[in-house]
C-alpha positions as CSV (number, residue, x, y, z in Angstrom):
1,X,-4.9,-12.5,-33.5
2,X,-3.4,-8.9,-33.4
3,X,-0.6,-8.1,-31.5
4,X,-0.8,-4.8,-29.8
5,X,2.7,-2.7,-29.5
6,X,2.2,-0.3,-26.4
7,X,2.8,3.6,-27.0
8,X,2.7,6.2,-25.0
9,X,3.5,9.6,-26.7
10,X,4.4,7.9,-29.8
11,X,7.2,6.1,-27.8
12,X,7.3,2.5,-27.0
13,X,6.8,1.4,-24.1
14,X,10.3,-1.0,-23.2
15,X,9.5,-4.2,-21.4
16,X,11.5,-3.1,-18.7
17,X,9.3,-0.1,-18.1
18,X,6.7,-2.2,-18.3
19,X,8.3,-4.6,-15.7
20,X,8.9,-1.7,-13.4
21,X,4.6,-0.8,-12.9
22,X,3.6,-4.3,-12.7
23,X,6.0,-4.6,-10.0
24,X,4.9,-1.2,-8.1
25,X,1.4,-2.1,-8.5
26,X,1.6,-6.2,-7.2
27,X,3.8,-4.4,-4.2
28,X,1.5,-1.7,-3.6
29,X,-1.8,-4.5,-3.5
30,X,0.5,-7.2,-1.5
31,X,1.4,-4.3,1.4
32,X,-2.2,-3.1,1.0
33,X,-3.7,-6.8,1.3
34,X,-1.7,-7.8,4.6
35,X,-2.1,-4.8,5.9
36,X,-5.4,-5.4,6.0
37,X,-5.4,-9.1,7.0
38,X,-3.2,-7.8,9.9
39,X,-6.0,-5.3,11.1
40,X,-8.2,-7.7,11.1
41,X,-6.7,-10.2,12.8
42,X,-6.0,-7.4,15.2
43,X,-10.3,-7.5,15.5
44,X,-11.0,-4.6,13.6
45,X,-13.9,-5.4,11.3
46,X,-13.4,-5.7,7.5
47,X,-14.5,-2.4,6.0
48,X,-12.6,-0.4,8.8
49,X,-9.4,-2.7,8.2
50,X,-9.7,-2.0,4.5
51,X,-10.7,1.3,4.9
52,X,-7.9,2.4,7.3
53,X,-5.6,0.3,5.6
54,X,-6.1,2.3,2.2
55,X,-6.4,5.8,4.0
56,X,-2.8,5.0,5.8
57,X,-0.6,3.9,2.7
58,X,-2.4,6.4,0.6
59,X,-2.3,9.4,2.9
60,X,-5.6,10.2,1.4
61,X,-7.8,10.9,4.6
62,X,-9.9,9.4,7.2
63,X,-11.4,5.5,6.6
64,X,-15.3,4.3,6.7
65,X,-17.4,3.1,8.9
66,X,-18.3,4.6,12.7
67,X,-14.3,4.1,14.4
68,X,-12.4,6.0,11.6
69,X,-15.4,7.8,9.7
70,X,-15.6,11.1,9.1
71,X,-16.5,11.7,12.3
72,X,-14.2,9.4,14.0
73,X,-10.6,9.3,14.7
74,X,-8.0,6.8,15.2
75,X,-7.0,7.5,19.0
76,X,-10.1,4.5,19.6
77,X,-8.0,2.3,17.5
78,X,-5.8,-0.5,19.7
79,X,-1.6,0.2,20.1
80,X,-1.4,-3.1,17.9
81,X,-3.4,-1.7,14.8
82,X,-1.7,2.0,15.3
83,X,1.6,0.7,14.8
84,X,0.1,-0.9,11.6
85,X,-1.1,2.0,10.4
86,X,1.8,3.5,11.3
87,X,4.0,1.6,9.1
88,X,1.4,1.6,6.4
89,X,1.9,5.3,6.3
90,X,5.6,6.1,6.4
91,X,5.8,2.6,3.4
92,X,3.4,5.4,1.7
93,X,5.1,8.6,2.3
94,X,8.6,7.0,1.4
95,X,7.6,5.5,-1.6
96,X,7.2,1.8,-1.6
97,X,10.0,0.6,-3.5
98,X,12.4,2.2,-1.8
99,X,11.3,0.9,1.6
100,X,10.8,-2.4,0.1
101,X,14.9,-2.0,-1.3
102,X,16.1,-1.6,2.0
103,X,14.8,-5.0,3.5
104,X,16.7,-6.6,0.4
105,X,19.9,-8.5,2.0
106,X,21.6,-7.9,-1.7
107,X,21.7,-3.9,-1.7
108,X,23.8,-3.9,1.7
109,X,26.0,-6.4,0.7
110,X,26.8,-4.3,-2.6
């Protein structure tokens, strides 16, 4: 049994750093995951839920598949799923944690 000390530049890494990207990366997958199950449920199929869902709270581009391709755009897409999208994106561009701090009851009571 070895137990491994994390560095990075010869620093450790604290536990609350640590604590900190877990947290961003279980948010970022949670948003990214019901985002998805919402598109679908809207009746997109799966690859261009995932797809779109990804492209939107990444900001990287367009999706897959034939509706949001490379050749396709999202004006095809139904009001329902654009205002998922929507929200995907500006949760992206914003930064995720603070969006997610500002649906906390605690920091407007403070």
């Amino acid at each position: 049994n070895i137990v491994v000390i994390p560095r990075y530049q010869g620093q450790v890494i604290s536990n609350d750093v640590m604590s900190s990207v877990m947290a961003y990366f279980l948010f970022f997958f949670l948003t990214l995951g019901v985002g998805t199950v919402a598109l679908v449920l809207i009746g997109l199929d799966p690859v261009t839920a995932i797809s779109g869902a990804a492209a939107t709270l990444t900001n990287v581009g367009p999706g897959l598949g034939p509706i949001i391709g490379p050749a396709g755009n999202f004006s095809t897409l139904p009001d329902t799923a654009i205002w998922v999208m929507s929200f995907l994106m500006l949760v992206g561009r914003l930064e995720l944690m603070a969006v997610y701090v500002l649906l906390i009851p605690s920091f407007w009571r403070s």
